[in-house]
C-alpha positions in Angstrom: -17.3 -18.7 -24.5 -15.3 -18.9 -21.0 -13.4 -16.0 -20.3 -9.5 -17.1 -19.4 -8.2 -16.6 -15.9 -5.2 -15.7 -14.4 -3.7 -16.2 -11.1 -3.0 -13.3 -9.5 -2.9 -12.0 -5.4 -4.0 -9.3 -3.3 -2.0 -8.3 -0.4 -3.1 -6.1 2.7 -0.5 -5.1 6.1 -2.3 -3.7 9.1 0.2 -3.4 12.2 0.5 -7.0 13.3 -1.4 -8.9 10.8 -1.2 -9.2 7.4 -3.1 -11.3 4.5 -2.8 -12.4 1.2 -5.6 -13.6 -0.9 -4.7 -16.0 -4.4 -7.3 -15.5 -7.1 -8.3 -16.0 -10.0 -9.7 -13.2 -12.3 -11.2 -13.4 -15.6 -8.7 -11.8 -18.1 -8.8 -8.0 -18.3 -10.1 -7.3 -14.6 -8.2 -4.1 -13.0 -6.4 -3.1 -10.2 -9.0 -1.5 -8.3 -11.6 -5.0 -9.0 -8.9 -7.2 -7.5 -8.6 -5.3 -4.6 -12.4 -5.5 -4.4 -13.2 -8.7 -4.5 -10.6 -10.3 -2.7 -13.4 -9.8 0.4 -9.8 -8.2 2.7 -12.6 -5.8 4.1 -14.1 -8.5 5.7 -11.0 -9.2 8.0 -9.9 -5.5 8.2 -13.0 -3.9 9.2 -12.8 0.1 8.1 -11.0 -0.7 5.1 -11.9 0.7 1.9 -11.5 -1.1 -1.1 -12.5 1.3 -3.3 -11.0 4.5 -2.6 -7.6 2.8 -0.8 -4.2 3.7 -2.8 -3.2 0.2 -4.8 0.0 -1.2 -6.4 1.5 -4.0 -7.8 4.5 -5.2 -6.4 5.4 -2.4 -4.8 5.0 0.9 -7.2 2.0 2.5 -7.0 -0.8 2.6 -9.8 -2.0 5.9 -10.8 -5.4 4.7 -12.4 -6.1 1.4 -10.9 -10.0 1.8 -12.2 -8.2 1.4 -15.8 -4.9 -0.6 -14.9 -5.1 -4.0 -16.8 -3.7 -7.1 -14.9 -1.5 -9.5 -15.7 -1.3 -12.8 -14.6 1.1 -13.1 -11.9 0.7 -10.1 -10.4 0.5 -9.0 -6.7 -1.7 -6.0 -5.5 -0.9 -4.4 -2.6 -3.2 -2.6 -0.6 -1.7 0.5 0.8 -3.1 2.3 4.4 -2.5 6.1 5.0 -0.3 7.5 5.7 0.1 8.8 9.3 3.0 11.3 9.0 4.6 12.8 5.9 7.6 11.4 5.6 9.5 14.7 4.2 7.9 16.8 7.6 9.5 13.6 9.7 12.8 14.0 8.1 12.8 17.5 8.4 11.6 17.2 11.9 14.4 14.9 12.7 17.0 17.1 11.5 16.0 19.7 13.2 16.5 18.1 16.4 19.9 16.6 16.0 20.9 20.2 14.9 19.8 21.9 18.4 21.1 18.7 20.1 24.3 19.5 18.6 24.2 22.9 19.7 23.3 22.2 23.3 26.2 19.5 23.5 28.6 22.2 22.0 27.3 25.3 24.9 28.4 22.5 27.4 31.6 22.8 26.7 34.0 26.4 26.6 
């Protein structure tokens, strides 16, 4: 008995290139085995497949050893983060308060 396919894409972003992959999976293949045989670690070399966060269309998957697909569906492939972005915002308050400050000792 053939197992049905369905369509479905894997999606990976480095700065200045990105690729998509179209497959087709055998019904019942996860997140995680998309992302693993759509061969992106060949043209992203230091990419890890299979401990990389994944989601589909653009919310993350907690479990994507477990997470069923559907046809359709996108995975993306997310990189690291390289800053948190709550310490950035923080960070970035922080400065526009002691700019403000400075500007406002200029002037008596």
């Amino acid at each position: 008995m053939v197992s049905e396919l369905i369509p479905v894409e894997v999606v990976f972003a480095a700065p200045g290139r990105q690729l998509l992959i179209a497959l087709q999976l055998p019904a019942g293949s996860t997140v995680r085995e998309a992302a693993l045989k759509s061969g992106l670690q060949g043209a992203f070399p230091g990419l890890d497949l299979a401990g990389a966060p994944l989601g589909i269309f653009g919310k993350a998957v907690a479990s994507p050893e477990t997470r069923l697909l559907e046809g359709g569906d996108r995975v993306e492939i997310y990189r690291p983060l390289l800053a948190d972005p709550k310490d950035v915002r923080k960070r970035r308050a922080a400065q526009a308060v002691e700019r403000a400050r400075s500007a406002g000792n200029g002037k008596r």
